[in-house]
C-alpha positions as CSV (number, residue, x, y, z in Angstrom):
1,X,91.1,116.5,-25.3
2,X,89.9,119.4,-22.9
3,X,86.5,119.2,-20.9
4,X,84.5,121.3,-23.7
5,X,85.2,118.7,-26.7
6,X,84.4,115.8,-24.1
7,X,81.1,117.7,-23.4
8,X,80.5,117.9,-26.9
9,X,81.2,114.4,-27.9
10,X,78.9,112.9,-25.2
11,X,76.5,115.8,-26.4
12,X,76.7,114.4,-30.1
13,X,76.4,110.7,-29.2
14,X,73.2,111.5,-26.8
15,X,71.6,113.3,-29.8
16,X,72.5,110.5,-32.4
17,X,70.9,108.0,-30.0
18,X,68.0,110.1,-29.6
19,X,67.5,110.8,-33.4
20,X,68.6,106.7,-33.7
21,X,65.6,105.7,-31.2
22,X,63.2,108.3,-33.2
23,X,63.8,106.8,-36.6
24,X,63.5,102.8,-34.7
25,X,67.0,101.4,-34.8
26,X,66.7,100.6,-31.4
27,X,69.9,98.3,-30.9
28,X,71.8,101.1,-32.5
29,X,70.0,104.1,-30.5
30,X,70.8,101.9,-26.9
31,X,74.6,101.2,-27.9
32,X,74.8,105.4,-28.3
33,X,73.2,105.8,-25.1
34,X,75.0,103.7,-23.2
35,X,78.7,105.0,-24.5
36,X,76.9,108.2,-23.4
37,X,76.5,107.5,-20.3
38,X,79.6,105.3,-19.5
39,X,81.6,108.9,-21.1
40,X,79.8,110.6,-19.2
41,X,80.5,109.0,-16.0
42,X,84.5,108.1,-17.1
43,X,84.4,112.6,-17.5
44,X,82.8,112.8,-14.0
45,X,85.4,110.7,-12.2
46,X,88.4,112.1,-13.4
47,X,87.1,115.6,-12.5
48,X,86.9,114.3,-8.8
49,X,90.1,113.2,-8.8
């Protein structure tokens, strides 16, 4: 996978978590946020390196 369909994958899962913690399935909306940011972060460190 390439940086752009990375980007877009942690994009997606951010918004279902968003749309998730709108609509109250909180559990469900946190678990997205969190892969979110632990993508996010995985994408960041191999860029450094």
């Amino acid at each position: 996978m390439n940086d752009l369909q990375k980007d877009i994958l942690t994009a997606a899962v951010f918004i279902s978590g968003l749309v998730g913690f709108i609509s109250g399935e909180f559990i469900i909306s946190s678990t997205l946020f969190a892969s979110a940011a632990i993508a996010n972060n995985v994408n960041l460190n191999c860029k450094r390196v």
